[in-house]
PyMOL Python script that loads the backbone (N, CA, C, O; Angstrom):
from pymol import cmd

cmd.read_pdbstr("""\
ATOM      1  N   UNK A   1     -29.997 -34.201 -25.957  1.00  0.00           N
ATOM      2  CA  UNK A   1     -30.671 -33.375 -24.971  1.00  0.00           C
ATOM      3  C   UNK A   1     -29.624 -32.803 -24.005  1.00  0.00           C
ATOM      4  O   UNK A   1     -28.894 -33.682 -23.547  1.00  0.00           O
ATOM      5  N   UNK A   2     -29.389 -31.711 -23.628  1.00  0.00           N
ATOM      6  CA  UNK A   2     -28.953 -31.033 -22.963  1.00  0.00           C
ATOM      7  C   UNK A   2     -29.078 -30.973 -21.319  1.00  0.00           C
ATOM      8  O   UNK A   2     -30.128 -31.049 -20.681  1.00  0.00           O
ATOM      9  N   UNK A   3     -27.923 -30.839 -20.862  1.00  0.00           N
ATOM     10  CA  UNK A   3     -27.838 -31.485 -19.383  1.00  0.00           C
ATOM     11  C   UNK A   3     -28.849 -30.835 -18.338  1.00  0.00           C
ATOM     12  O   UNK A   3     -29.000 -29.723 -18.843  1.00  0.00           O
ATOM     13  N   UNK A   4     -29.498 -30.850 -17.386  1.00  0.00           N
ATOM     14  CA  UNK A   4     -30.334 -30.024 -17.036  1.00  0.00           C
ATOM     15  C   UNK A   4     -29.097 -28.881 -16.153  1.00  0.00           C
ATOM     16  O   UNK A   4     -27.884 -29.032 -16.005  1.00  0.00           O
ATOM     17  N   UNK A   5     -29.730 -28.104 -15.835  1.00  0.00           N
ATOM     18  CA  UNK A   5     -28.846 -26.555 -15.403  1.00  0.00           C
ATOM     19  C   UNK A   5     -28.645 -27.075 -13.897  1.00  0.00           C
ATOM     20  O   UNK A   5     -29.440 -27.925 -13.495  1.00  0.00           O
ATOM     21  N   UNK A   6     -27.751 -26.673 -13.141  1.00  0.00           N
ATOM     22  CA  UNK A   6     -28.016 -26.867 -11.581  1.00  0.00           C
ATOM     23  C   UNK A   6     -28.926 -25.542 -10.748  1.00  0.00           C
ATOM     24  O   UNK A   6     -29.597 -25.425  -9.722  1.00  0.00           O
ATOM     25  N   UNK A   7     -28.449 -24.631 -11.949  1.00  0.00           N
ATOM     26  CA  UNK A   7     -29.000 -23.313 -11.144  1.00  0.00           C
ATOM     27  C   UNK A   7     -30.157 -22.942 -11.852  1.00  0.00           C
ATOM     28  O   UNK A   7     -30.280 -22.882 -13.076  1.00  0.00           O
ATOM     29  N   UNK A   8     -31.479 -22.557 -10.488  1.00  0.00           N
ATOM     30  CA  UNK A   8     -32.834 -22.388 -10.762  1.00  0.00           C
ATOM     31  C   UNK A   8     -32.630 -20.683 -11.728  1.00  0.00           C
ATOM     32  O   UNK A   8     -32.198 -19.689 -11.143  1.00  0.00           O
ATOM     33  N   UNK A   9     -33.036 -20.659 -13.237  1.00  0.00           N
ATOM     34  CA  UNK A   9     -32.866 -19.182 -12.891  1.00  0.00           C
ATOM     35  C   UNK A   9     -34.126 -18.139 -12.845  1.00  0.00           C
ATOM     36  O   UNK A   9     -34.724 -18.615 -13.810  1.00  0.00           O
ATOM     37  N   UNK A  10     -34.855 -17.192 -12.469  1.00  0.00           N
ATOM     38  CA  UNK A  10     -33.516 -16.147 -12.051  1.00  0.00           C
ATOM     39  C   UNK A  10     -33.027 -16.654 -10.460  1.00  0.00           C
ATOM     40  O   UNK A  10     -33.788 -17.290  -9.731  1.00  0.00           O
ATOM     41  N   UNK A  11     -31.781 -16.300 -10.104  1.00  0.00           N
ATOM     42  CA  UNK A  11     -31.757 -16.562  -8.498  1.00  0.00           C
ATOM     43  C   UNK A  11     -30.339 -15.666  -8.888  1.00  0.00           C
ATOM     44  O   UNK A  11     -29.952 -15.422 -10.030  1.00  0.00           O
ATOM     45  N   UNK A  12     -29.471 -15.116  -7.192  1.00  0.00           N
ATOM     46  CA  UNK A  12     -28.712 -14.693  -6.893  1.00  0.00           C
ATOM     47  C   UNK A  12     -27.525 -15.127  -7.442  1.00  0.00           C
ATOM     48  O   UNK A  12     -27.585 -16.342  -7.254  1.00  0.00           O
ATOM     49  N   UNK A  13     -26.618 -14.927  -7.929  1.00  0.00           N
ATOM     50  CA  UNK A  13     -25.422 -15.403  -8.093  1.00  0.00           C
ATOM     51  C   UNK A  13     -24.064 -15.121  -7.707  1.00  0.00           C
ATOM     52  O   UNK A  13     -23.452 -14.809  -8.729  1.00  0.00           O
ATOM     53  N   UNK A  14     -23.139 -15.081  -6.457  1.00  0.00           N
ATOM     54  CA  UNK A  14     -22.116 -14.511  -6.884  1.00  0.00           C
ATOM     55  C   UNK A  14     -21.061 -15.237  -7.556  1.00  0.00           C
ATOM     56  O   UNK A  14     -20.929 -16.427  -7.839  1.00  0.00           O
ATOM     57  N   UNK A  15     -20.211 -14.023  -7.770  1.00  0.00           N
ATOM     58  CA  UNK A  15     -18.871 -14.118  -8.639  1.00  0.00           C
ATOM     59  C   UNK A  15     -17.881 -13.276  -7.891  1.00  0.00           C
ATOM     60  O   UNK A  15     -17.967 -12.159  -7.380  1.00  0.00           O
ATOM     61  N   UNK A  16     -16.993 -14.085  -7.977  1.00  0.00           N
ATOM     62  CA  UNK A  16     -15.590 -13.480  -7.222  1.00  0.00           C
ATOM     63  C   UNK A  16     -14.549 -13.350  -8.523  1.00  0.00           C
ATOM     64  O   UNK A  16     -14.251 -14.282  -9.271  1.00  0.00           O
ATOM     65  N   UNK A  17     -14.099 -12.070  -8.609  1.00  0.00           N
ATOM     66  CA  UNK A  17     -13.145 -11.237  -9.669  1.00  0.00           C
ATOM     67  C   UNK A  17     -12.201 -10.808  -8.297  1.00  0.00           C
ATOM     68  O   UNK A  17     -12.384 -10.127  -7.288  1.00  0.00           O
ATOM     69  N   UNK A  18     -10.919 -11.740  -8.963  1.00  0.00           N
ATOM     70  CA  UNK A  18      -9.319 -11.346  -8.398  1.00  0.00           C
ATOM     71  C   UNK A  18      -8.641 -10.343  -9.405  1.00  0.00           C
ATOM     72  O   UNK A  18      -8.620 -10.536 -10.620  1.00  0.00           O
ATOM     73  N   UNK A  19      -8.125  -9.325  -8.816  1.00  0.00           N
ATOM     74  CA  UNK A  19      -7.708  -7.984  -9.806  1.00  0.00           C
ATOM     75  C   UNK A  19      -6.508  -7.536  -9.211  1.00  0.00           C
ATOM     76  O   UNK A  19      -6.363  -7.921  -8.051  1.00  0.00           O
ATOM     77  N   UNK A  20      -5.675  -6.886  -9.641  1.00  0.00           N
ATOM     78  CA  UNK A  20      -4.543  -5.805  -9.398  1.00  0.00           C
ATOM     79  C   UNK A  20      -5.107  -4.784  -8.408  1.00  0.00           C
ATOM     80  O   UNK A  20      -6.147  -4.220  -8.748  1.00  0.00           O
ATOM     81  N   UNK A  21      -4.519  -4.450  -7.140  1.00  0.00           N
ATOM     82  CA  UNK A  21      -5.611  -3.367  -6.828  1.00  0.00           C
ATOM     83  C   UNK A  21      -5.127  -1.932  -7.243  1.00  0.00           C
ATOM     84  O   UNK A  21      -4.176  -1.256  -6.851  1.00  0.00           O
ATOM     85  N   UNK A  22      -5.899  -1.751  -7.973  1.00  0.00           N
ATOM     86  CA  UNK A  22      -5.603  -0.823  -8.540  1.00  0.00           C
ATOM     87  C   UNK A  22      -6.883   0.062  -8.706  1.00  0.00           C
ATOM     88  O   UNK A  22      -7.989  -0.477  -8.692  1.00  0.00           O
ATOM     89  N   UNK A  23      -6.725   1.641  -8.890  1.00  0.00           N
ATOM     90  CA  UNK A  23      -7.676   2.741  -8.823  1.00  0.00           C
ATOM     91  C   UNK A  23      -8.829   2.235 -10.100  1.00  0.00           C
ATOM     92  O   UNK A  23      -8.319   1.630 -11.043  1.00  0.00           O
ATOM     93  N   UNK A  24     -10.105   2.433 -10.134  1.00  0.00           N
ATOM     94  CA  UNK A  24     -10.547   1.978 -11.186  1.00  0.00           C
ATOM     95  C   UNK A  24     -11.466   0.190 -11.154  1.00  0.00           C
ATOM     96  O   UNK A  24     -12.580  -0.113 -11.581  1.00  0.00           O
ATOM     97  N   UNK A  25     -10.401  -0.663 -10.460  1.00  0.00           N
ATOM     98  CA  UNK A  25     -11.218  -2.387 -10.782  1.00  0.00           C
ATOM     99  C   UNK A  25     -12.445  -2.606 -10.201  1.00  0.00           C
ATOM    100  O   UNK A  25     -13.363  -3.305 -10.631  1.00  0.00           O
ATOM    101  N   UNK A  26     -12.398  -2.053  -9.343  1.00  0.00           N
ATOM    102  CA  UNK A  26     -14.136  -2.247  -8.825  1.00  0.00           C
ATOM    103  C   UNK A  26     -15.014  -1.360  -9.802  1.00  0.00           C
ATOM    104  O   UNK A  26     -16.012  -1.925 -10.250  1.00  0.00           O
ATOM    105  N   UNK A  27     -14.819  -0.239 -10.141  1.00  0.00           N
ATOM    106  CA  UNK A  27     -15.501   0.813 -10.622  1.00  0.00           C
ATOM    107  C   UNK A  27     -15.961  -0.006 -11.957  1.00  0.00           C
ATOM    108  O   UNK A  27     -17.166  -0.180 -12.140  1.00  0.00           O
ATOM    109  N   UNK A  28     -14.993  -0.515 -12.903  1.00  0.00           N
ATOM    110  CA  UNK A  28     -14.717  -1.461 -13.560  1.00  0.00           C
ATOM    111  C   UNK A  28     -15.756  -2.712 -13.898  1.00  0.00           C
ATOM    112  O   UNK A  28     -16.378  -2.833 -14.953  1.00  0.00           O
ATOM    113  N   UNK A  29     -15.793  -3.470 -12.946  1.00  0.00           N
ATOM    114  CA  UNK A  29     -16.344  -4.532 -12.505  1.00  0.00           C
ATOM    115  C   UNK A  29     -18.013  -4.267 -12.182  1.00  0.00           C
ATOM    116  O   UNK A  29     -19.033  -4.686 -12.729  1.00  0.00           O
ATOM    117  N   UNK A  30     -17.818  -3.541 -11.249  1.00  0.00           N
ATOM    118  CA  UNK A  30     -19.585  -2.737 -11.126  1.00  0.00           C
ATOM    119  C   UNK A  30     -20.305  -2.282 -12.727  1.00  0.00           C
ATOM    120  O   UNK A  30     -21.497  -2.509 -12.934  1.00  0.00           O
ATOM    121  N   UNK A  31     -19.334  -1.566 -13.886  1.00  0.00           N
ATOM    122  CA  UNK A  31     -20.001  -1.588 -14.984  1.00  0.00           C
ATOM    123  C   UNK A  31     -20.561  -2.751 -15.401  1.00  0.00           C
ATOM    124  O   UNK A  31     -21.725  -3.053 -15.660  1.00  0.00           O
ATOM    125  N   UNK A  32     -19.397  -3.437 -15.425  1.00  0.00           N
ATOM    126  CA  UNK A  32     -19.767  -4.922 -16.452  1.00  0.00           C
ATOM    127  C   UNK A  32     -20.994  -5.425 -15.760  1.00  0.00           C
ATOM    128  O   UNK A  32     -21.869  -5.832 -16.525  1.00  0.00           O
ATOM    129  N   UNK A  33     -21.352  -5.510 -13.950  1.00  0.00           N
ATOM    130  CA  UNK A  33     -22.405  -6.411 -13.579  1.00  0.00           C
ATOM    131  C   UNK A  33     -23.427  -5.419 -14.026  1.00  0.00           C
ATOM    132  O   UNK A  33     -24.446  -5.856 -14.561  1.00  0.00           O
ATOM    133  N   UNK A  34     -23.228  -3.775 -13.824  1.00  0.00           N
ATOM    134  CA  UNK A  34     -24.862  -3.638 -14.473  1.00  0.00           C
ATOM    135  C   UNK A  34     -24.912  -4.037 -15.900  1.00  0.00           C
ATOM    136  O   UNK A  34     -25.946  -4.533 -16.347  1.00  0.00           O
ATOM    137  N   UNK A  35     -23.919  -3.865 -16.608  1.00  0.00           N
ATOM    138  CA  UNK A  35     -24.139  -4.244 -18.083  1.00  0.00           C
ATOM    139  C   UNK A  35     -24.730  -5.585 -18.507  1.00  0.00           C
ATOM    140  O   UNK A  35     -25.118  -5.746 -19.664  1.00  0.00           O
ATOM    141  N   UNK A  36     -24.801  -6.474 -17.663  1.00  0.00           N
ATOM    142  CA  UNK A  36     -25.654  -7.655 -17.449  1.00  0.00           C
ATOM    143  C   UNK A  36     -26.882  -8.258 -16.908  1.00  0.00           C
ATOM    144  O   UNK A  36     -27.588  -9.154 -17.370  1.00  0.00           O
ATOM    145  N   UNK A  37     -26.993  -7.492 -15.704  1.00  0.00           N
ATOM    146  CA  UNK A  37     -28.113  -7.397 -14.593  1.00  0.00           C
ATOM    147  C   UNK A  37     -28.469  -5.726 -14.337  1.00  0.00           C
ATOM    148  O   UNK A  37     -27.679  -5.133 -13.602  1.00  0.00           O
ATOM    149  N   UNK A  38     -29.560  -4.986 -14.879  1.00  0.00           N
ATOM    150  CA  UNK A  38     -29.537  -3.964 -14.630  1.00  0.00           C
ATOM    151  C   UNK A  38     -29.992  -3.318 -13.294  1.00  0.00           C
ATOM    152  O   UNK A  38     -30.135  -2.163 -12.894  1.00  0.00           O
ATOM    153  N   UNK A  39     -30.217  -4.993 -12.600  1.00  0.00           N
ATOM    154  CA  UNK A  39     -31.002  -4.820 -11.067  1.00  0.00           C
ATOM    155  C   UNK A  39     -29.954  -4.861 -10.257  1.00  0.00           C
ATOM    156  O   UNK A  39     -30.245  -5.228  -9.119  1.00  0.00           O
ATOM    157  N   UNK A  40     -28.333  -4.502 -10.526  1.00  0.00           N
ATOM    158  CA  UNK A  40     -27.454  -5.239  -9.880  1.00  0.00           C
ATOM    159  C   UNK A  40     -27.288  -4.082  -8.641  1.00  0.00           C
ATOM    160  O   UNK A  40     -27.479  -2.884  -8.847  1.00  0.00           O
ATOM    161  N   UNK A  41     -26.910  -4.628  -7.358  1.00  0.00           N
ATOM    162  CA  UNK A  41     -26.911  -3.567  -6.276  1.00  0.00           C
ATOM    163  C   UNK A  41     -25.386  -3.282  -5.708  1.00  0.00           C
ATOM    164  O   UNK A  41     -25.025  -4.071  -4.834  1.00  0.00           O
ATOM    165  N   UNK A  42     -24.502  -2.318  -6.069  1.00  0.00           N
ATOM    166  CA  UNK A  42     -23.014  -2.244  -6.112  1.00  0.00           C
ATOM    167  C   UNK A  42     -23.334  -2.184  -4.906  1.00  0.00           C
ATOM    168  O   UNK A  42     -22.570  -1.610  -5.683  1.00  0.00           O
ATOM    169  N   UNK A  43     -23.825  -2.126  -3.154  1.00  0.00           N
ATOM    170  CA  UNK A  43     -23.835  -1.757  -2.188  1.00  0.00           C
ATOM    171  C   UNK A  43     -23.463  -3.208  -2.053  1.00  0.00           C
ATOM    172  O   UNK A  43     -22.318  -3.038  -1.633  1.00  0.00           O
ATOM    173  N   UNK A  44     -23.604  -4.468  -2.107  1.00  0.00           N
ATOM    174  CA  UNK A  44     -23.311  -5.812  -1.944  1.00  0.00           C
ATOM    175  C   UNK A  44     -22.138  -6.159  -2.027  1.00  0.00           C
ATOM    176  O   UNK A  44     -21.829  -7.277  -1.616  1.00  0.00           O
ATOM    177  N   UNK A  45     -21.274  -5.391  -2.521  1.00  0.00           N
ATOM    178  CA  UNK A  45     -20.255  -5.521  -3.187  1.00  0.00           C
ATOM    179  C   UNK A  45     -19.223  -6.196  -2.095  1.00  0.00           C
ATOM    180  O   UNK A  45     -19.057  -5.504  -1.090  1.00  0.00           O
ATOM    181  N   UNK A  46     -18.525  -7.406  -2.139  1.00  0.00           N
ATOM    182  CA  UNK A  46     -17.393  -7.162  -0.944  1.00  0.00           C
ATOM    183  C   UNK A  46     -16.356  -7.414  -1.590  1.00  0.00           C
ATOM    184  O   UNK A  46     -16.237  -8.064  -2.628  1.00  0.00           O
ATOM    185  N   UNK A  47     -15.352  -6.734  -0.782  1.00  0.00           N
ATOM    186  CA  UNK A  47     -13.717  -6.896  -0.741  1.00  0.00           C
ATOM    187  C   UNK A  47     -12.926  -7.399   0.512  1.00  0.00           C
ATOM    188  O   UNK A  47     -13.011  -7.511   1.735  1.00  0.00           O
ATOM    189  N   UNK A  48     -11.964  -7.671  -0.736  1.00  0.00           N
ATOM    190  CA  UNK A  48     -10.674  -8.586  -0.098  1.00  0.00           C
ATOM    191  C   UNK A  48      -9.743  -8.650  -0.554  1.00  0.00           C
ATOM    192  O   UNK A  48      -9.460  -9.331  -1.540  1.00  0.00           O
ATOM    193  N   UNK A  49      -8.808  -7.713   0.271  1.00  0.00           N
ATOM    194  CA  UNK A  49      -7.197  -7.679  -0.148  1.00  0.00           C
ATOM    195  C   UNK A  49      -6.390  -8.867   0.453  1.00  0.00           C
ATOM    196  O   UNK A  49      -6.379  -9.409   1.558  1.00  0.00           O
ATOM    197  N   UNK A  50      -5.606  -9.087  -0.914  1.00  0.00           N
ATOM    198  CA  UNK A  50      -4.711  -9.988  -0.635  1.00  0.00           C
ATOM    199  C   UNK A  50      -3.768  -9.870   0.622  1.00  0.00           C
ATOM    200  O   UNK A  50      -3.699  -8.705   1.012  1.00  0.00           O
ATOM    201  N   UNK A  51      -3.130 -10.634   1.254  1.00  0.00           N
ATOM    202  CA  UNK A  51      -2.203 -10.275   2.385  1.00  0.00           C
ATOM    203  C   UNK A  51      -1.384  -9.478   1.902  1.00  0.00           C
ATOM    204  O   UNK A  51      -1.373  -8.430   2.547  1.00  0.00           O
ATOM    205  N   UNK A  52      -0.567  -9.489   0.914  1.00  0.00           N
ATOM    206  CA  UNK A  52       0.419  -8.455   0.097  1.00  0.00           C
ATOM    207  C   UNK A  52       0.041  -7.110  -0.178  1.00  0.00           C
ATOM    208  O   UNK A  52       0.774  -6.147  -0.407  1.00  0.00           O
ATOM    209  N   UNK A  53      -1.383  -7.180  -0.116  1.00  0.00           N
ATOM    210  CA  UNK A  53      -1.507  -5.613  -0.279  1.00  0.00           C
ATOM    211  C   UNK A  53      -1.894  -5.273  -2.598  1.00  0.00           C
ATOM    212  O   UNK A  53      -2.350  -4.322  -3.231  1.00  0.00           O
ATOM    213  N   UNK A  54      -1.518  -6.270  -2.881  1.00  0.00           N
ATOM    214  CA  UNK A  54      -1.396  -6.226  -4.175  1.00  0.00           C
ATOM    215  C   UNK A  54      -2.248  -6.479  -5.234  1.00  0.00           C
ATOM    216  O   UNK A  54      -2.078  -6.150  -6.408  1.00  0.00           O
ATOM    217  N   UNK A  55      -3.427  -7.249  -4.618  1.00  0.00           N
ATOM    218  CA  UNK A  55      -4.224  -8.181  -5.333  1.00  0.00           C
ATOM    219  C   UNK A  55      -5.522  -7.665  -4.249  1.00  0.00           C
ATOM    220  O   UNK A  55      -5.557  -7.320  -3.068  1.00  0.00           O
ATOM    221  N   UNK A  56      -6.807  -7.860  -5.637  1.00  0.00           N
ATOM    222  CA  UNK A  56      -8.088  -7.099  -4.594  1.00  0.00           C
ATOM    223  C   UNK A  56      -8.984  -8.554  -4.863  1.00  0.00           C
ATOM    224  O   UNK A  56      -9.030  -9.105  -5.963  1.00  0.00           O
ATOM    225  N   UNK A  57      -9.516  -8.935  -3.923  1.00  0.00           N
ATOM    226  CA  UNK A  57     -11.229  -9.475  -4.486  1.00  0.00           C
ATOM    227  C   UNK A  57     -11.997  -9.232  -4.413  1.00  0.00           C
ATOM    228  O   UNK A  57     -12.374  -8.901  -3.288  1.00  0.00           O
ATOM    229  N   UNK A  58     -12.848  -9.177  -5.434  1.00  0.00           N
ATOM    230  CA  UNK A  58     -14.801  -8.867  -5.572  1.00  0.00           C
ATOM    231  C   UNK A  58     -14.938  -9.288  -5.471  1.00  0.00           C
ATOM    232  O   UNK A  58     -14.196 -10.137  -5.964  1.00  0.00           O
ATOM    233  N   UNK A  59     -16.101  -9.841  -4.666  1.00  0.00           N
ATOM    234  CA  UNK A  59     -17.039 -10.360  -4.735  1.00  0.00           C
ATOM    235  C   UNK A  59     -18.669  -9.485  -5.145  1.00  0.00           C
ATOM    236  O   UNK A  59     -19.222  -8.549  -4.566  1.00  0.00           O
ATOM    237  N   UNK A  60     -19.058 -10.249  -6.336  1.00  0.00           N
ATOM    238  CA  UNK A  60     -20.346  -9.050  -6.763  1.00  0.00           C
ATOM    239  C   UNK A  60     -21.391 -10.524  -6.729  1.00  0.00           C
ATOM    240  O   UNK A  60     -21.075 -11.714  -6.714  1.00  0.00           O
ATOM    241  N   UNK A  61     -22.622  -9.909  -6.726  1.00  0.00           N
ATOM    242  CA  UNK A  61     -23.628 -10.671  -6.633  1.00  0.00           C
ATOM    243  C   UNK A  61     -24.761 -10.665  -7.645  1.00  0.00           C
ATOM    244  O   UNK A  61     -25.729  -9.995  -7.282  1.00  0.00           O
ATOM    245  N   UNK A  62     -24.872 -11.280  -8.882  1.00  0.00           N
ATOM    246  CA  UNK A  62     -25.442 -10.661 -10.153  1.00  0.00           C
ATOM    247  C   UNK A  62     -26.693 -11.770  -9.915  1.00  0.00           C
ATOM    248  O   UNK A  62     -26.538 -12.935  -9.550  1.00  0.00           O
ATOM    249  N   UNK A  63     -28.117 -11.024 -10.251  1.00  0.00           N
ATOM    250  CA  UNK A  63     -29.140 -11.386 -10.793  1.00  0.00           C
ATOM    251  C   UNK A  63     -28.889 -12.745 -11.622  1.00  0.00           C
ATOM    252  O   UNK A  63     -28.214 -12.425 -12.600  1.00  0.00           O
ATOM    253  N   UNK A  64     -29.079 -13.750 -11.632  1.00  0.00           N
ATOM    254  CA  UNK A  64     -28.343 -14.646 -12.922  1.00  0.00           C
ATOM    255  C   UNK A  64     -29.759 -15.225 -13.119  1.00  0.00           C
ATOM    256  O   UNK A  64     -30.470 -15.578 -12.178  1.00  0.00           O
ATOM    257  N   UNK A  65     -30.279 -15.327 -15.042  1.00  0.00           N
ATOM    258  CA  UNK A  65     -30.813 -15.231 -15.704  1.00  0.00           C
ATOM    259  C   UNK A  65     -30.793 -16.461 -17.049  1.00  0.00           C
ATOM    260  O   UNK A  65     -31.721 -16.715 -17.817  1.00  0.00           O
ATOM    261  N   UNK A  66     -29.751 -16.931 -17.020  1.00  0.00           N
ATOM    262  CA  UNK A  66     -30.025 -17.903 -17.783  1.00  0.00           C
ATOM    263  C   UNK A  66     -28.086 -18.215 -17.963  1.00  0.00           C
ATOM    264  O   UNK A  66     -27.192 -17.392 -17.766  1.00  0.00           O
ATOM    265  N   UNK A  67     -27.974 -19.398 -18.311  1.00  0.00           N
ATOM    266  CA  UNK A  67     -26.327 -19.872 -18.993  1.00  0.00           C
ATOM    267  C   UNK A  67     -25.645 -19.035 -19.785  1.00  0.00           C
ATOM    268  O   UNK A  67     -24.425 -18.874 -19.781  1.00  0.00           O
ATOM    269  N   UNK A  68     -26.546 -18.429 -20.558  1.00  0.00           N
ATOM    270  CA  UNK A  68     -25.672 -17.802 -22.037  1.00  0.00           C
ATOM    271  C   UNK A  68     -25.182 -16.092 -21.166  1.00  0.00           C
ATOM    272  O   UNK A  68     -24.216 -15.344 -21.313  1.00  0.00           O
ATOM    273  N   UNK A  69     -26.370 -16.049 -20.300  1.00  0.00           N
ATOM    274  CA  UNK A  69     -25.915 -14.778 -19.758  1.00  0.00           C
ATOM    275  C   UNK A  69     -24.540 -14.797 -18.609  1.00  0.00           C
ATOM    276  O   UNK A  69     -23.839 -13.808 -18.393  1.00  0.00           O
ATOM    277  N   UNK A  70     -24.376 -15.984 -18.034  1.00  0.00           N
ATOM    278  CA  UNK A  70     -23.534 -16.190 -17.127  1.00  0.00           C
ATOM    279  C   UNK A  70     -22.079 -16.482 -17.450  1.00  0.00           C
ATOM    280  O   UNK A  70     -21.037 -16.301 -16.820  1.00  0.00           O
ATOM    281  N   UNK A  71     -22.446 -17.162 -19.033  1.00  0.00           N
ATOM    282  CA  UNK A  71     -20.976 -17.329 -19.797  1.00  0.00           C
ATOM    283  C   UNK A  71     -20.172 -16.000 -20.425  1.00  0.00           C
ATOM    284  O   UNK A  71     -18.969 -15.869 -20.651  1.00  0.00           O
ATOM    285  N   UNK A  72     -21.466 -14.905 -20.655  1.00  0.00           N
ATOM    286  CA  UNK A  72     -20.583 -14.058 -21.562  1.00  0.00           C
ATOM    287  C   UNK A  72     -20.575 -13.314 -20.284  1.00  0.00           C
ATOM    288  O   UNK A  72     -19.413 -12.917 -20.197  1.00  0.00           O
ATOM    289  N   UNK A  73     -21.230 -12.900 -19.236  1.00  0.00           N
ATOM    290  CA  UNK A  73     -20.715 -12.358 -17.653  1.00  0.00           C
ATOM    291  C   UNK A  73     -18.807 -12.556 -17.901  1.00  0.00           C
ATOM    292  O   UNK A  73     -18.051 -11.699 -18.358  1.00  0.00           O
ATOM    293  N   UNK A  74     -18.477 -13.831 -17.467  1.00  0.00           N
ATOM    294  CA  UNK A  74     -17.195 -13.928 -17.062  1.00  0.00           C
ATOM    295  C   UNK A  74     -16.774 -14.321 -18.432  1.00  0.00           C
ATOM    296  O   UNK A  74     -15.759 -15.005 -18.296  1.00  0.00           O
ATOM    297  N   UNK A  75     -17.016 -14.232 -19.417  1.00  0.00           N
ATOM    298  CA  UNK A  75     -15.979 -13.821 -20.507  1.00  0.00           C
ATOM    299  C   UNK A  75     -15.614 -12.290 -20.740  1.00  0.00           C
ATOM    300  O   UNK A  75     -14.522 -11.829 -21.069  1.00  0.00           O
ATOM    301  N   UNK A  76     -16.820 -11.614 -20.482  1.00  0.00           N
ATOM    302  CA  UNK A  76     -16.722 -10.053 -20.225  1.00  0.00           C
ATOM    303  C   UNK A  76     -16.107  -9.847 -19.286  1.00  0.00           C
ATOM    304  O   UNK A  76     -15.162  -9.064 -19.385  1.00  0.00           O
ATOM    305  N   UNK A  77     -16.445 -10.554 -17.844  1.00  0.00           N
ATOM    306  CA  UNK A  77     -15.018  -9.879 -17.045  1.00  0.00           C
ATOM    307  C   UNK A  77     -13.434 -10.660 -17.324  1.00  0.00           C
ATOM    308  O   UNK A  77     -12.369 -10.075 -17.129  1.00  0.00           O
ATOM    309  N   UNK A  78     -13.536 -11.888 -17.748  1.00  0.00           N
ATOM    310  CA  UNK A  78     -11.878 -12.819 -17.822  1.00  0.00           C
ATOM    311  C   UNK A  78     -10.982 -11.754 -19.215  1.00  0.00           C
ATOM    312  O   UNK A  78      -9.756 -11.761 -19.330  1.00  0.00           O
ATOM    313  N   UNK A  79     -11.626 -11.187 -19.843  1.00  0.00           N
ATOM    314  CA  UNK A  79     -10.862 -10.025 -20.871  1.00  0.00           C
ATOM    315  C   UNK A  79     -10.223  -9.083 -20.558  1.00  0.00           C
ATOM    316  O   UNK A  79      -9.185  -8.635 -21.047  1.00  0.00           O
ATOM    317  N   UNK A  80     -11.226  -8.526 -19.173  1.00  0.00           N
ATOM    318  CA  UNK A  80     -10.789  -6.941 -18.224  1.00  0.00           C
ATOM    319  C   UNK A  80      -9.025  -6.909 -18.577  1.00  0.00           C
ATOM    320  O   UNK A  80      -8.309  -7.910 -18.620  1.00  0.00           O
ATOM    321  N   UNK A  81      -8.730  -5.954 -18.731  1.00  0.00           N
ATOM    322  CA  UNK A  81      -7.382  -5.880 -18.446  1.00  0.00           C
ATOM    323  C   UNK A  81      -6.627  -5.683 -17.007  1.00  0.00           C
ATOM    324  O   UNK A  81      -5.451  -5.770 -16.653  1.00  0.00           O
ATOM    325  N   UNK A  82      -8.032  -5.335 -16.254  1.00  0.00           N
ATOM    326  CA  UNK A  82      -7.386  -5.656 -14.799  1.00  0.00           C
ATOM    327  C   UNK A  82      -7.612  -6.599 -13.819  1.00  0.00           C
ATOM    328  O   UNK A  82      -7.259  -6.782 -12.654  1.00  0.00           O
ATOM    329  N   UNK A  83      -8.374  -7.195 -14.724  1.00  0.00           N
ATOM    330  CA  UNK A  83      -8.638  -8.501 -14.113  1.00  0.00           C
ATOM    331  C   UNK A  83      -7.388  -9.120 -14.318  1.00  0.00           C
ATOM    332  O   UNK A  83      -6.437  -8.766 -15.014  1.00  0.00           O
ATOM    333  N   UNK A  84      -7.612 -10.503 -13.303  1.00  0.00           N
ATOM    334  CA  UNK A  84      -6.786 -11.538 -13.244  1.00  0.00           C
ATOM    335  C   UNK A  84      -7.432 -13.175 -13.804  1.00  0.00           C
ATOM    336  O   UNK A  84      -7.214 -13.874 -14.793  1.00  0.00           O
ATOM    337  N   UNK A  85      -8.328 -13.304 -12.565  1.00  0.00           N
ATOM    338  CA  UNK A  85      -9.103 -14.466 -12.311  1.00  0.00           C
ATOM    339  C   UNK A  85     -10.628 -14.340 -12.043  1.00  0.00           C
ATOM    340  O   UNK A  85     -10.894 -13.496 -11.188  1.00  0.00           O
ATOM    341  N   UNK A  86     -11.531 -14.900 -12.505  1.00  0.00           N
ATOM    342  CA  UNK A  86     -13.186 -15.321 -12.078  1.00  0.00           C
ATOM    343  C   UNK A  86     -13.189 -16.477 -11.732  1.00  0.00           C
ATOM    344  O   UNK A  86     -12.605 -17.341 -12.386  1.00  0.00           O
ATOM    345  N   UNK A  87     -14.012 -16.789 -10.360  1.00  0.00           N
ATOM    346  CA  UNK A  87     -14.207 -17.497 -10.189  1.00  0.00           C
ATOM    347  C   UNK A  87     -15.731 -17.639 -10.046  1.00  0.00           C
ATOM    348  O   UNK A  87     -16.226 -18.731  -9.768  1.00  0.00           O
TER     349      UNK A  87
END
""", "prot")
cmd.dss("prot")
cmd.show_as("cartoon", "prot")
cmd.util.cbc("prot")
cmd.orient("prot")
């Protein structure tokens, strides 16, 4: 039997994506969450530059819907090529 889930779903979820900042990673990133959650609201969206200036963070906030959807979420974003890190 399978462990029970911690998370009720559907409920809010965020995810924080560390990226290159570069033209494009949010734009990027906003595809993939609607490509998952089509309710997803890019206006939620926050950022955070690294002190260096070099490195961006998302934070996006996806609809989350079940495990299988949350695993291939951040396997779809941990591939990005401008990604770095999901947390």
């Amino acid at each position: 039997m399978p462990p029970e889930s911690l998370i009720t779903y559907p409920s809010p979820f965020p995810i924080k994506v560390m990226g290159t900042k570069v033209d494009g990673l949010v734009h990027a990133i906003t595809l993939i969450a609607h490509q998952f959650d089509p309710t997803f609201d890019a206006s939620l969206i926050e950022l955070r530059e690294s002190k260096g200036g070099k490195y961006l963070g998302v934070t996006i906030t996806v609809t989350a819907t079940s495990r299988e959807q949350l695993d291939e979420l951040y396997r779809t974003l941990s591939t990005h090529p401008l990604v770095k890190v999901v947390l």
